[in-house]
N, C-alpha and C positions, 0 to 999 in steps of 0.2 A: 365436773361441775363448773359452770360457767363463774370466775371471777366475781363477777359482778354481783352476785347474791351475795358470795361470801361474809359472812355477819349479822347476814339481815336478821328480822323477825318477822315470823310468817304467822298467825294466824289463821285456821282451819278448822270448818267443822265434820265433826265424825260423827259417828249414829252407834251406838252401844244398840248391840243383839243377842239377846240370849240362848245359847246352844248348849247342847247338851255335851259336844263332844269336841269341845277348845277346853283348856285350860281355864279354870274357875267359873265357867260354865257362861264367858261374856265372849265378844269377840266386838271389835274397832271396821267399820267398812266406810268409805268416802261419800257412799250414800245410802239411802234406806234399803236394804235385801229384802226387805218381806213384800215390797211392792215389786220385786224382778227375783221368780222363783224358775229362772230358767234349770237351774241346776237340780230343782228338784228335793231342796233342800228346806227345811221349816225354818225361817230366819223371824224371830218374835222381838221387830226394832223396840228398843227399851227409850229411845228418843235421841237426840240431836245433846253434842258437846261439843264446847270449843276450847281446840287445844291451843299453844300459844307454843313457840319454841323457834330457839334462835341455831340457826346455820351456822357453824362451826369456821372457824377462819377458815381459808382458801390452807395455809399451812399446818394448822392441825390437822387436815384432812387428808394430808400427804403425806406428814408423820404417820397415821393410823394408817394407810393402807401400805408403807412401807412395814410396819410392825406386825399388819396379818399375811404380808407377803414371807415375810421372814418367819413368822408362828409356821406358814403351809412349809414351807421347805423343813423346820426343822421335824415337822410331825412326819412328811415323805419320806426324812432321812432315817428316821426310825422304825418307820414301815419295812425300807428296804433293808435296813441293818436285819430284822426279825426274818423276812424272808430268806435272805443270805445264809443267816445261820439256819435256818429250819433246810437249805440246800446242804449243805454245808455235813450237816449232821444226816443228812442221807446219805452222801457221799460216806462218808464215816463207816455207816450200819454196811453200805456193801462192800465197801471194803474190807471190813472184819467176816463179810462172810467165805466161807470155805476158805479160810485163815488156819493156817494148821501151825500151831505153835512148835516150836524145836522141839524133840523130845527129852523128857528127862532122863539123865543119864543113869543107869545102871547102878546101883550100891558099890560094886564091884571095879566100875569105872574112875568113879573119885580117886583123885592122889592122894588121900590120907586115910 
């Protein structure tokens, strides 16, 4: 994101639609859907809102996507940890198999 906005406050209007199959059954689009039904979709615009919202410093924005870069790696790292051992513990199972334990010695064989 270009410097320059950084901080600003941008106001914006959006068009509230009611759908059956979003989340509380509204959904936010930048312009009316029910007059562009390319998709084939019933979009019933509930009308025009404006929203108001300020652009985060240039540096809080660089803290955040260091913090979801660091969130990805550590959920990757965990993924691979789970794989590893799910390798890990097959190795295991064939190892153990046609494993023939020592056998136990004889009653007769003991030194006491």
């Amino acid at each position: 994101m270009p410097k320059a906005i950084s901080g600003a406050v941008i106001t914006k209007t959006m068009y509230v639609h009611a759908m059956d199959y979003y989340d509380h059954g509204v959904a936010l689009f930048d312009q009316d859907m029910s007059k562009n039904n390319a998709m084939g979709l019933d979009y019933l615009c509930l009308g025009p809102v404006e929203i108001t919202f300020k652009i985060p410093e240039f540096g809080d924005l660089t803290d955040k996507k260091v913090e979801i870069l660091k969130d990805q790696i550590t959920k990757m790292n965990a993924e691979h940890y789970v794989k590893v051992q799910n390798i890990e513990d097959q190795i295991q199972r064939l190892l153990c198999i046609g494993h023939d334990p020592d056998p136990l010695p004889f009653d007769d064989d003991l030194p006491f």
